[in-house]
Residue, then its C-alpha position, 0 to 999 in steps of 0.5 A: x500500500x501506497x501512502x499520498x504524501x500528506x499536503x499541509x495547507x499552510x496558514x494565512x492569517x484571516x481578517x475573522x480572527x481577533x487582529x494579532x492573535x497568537x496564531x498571527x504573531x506566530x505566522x508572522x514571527x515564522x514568516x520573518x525569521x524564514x526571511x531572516x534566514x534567507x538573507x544571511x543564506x544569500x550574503x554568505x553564498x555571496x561572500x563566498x563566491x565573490x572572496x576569490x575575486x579579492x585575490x585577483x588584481x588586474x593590470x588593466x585599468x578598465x578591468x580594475x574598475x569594473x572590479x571596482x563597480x562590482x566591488x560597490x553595488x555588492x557592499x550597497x547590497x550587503x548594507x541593504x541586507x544589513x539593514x532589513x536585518x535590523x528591521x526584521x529584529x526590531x519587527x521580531x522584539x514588536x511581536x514579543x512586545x505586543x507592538x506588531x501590527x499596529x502604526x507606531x504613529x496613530x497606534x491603529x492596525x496596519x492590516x494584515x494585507x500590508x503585512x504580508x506584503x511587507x512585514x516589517x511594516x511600521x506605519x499604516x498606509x495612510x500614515x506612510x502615504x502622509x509620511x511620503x507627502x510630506x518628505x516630498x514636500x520637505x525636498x521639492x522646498 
């Protein structure tokens, strides 16, 4: 006898239950340490690959500062991933808190749309959209 390999339908967080109940914080908390783990996997394949590069040195100047560009975009990547890190620890001590979820600037819910699009979300849409209008405004002056 053959057994069907079981498919576990994975949990998404529902609007019927109450907002940040325990079975939301631990999706989320699940959802940011992946990510987490993710990123740190990828910055140390990365390294890893690109460490040979260091011990090569061109005699070519256009060589050298192809190097050089690659050497940049890897270093903004590497401080991007850095600091989503960061924000990902900070969302992981919200959720221990009893912070997650809600706007730290109006105290309301995000939303649960929101947050799984963007999990380390901190404001709610309207508070981020007001927070982009006025650092446009802040630049066009």
């Amino acid at each position: 006898m053959v057994k069907k390999p079981t498919t576990k339908k994975k949990y998404t967080p529902s609007t019927k239950e109450k907002y940040m109940c325990a079975k939301h914080k631990k999706f989320f908390t699940d959802e940011l340490l992946n990510w987490k783990r993710d990123i740190i996997k990828a910055n140390n394949l990365g390294n890893i690959l690109n460490s040979s590069d260091d011990n090569v040195s061109s005699a070519d100047i256009v060589d050298q500062a192809s190097s050089y560009t690659d050497k940049s975009v890897e270093i903004k990547a590497l401080n991007r991933s850095r600091k989503l890190i960061s924000k990902i620890n900070s969302a992981l001590q919200r959720i221990k808190d009893g912070t997650y979820g809600y706007c730290e600037e109006t105290g309301e819910p995000i939303g649960l749309k929101r947050l799984m699009a963007r999990p380390v979300a901190t404001l709610s849409i309207e508070a981020q959209e007001k927070h982009e209008r006025d650092e446009k405004i802040f630049i066009d002056d």
